[in-house]
C-alpha positions, -999 to 999 in steps of 0.1 A, spaced: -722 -775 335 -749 -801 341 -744 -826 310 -765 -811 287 -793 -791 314 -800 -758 318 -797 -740 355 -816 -710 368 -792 -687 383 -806 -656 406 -800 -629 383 -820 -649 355 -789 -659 335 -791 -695 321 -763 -716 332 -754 -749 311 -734 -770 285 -757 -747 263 -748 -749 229 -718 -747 209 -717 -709 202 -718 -708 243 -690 -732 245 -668 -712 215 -678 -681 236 -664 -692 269 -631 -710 253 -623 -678 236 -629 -656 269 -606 -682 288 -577 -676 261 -583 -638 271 -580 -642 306 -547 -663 298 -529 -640 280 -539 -606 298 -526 -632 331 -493 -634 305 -490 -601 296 -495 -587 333 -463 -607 346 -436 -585 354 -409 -600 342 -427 -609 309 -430 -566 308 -392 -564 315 -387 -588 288 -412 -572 260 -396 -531 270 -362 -553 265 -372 -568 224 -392 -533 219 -354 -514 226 -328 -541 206 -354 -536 179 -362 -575 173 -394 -568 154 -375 -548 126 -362 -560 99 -335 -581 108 -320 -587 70 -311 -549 69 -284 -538 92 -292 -502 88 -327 -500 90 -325 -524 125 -296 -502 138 -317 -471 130 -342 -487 147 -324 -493 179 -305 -459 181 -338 -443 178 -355 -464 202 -327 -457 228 -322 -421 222 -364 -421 226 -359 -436 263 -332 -417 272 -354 -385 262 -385 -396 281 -360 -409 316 -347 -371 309 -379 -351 309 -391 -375 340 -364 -369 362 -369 -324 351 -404 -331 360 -399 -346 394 -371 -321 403 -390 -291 389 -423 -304 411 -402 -310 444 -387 -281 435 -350 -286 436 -347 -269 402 -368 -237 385 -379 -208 400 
């Protein structure tokens, strides 16, 4: 930005402090690229699969509907390992006909 001037760029695209729907525009696509940065991490994945499986966005004052919760998230993951490791077998062969 060139306090307060505009700047002619190659491709005809104006360049500048611009106004303050520009500057709104560009703070919000900076909070964009910070969080899809965030949520990319590894270990930030590890850590959402981890809350998505103990069930800490269910209801946490009722102890049946958060172990429901949980036993049906964990018999949902051991399903889908299951039918990926049949897959994988069945494709390479090792099983089927």
């Amino acid at each position: 930005m060139l306090y307060g001037y505009r700047k002619s760029t190659a491709t005809g695209f104006q360049m500048g402090s611009g106004n303050k729907q520009d500057q709104e525009a560009e703070a919000e696509s900076r909070r964009i690229l910070d969080r899809v940065g965030r949520e990319s991490e590894g270990s930030s994945m590890m850590t959402r699969v981890r809350d998505h499986v103990a069930a800490t966005d269910a209801e946490q004052n009722d102890p049946i509907e958060l172990w429901g919760t949980r036993i049906g998230r964990a018999i949902a993951v051991t399903t889908l390992t299951a039918l990926i490791l049949w897959l994988l077998l069945y494709v390479f062969g090792i099983i089927g006909g």
